[in-house]
MILOKOL-366693 format. One record per residue (C-alpha): residue number from 1; residue in one letter; x, y, z. Coordinates in steps of 0.05 Angstrom, whole numbers, plus 32768, in hexadecimal, padded with zeros to 4 digits. Each point is the difference from the previous one (the first is absolute). Example, Ala and Ser with C-alpha at 12.3 -4.5 7.8 and 13.67 -1.06 7.14 Angstrom:
// MILOKOL-366693
   pos   code     px     py     pz
     1      A   80F6   7FA6   809C
     2      S   801B   8045   7FF3
//
This chain:
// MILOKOL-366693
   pos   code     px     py     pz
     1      X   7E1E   7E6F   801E
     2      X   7FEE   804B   801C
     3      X   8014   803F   7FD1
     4      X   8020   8012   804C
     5      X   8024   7FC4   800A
     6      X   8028   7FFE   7FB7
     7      X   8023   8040   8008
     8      X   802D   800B   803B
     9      X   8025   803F   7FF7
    10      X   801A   802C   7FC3
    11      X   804C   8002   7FFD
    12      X   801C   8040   8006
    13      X   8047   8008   7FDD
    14      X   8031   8027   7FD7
    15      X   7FEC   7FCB   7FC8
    16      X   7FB8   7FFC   800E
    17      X   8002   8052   8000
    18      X   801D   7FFA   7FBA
    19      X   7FDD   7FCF   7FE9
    20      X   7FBB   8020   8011
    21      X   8013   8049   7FDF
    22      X   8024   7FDF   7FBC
    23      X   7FD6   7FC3   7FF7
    24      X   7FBA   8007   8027
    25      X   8011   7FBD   8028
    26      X   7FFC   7FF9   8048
    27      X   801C   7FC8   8026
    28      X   7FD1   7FE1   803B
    29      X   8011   7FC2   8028
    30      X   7FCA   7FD1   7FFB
    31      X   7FE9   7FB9   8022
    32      X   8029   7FC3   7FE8
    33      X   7FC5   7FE5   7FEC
    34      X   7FE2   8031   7FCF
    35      X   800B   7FFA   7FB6
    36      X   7FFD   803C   7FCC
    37      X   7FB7   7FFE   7FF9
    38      X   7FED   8000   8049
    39      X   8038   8038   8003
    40      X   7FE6   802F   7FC5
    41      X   7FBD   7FF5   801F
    42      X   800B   8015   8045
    43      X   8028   803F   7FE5
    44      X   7FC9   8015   7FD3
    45      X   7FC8   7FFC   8036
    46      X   8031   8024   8030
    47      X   801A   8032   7FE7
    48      X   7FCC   8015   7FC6
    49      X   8032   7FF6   7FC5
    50      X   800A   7FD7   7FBF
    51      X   8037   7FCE   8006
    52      X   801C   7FEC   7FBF
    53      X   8038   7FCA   8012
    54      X   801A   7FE5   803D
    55      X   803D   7FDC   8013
    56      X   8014   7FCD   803B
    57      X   803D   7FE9   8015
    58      X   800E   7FD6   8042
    59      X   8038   801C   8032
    60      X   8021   7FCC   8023
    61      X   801A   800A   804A
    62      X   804A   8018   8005
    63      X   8022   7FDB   8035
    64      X   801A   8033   803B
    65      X   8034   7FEF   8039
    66      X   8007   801F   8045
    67      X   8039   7FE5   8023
    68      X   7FF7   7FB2   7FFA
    69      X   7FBE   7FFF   7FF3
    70      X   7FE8   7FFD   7FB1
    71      X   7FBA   800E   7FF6
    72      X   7FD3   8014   7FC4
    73      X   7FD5   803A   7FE6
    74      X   7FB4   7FEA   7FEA
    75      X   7FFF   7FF5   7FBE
    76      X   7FC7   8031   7FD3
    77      X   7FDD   800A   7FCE
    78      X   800E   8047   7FD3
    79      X   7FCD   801D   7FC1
    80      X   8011   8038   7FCE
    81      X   7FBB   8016   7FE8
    82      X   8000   802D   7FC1
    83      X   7FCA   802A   8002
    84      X   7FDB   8026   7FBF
    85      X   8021   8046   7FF1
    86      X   7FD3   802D   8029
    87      X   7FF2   7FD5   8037
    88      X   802A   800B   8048
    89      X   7FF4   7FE4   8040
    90      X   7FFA   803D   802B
    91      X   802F   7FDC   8048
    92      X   8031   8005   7FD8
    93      X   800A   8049   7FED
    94      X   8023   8033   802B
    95      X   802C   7FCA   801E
//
């Protein structure tokens, strides 16, 4: 699998905010089908930084309802990488 194609966007939230300035860990979703090594790869190429542990977990689809009709988000695929003290990925600062 392409370094492009494992990581599909950083998540930006109050959490992830917090997370990044207390803990050095940023969260990313990631392709369903990448495992932590293919994942702390594809960071460390990208972004020029040593990853030190990274963390999966699948997010299942929550069912939503409009009217009569029930339908369901995707399910995903979410990573909290914890990077070296001293490293940062760069997209994430100033936002």
């Amino acid at each position: 699998m392409e370094l492009y194609h494992i990581i599909k966007r950083a998540l930006i939230t109050e959490k992830s905010a917090i997370a990044k300035d207390e803990a050095n860990k940023y969260i990313l979703e990631v392709d369903p089908r990448a495992n932590k090594i293919e994942i702390a790869n594809a960071v460390e190429k990208l972004f020029k930084v040593k990853v030190m542990d990274v963390h999966v977990m699948n997010v299942a689809g929550k069912k939503k309802r409009t009217g009569k009709i029930v339908g369901q988000k995707r399910s995903w695929k979410k990573a909290i990488v914890t990077l070296l003290p001293g490293n940062r990925i760069e997209v994430y600062e100033g936002v």
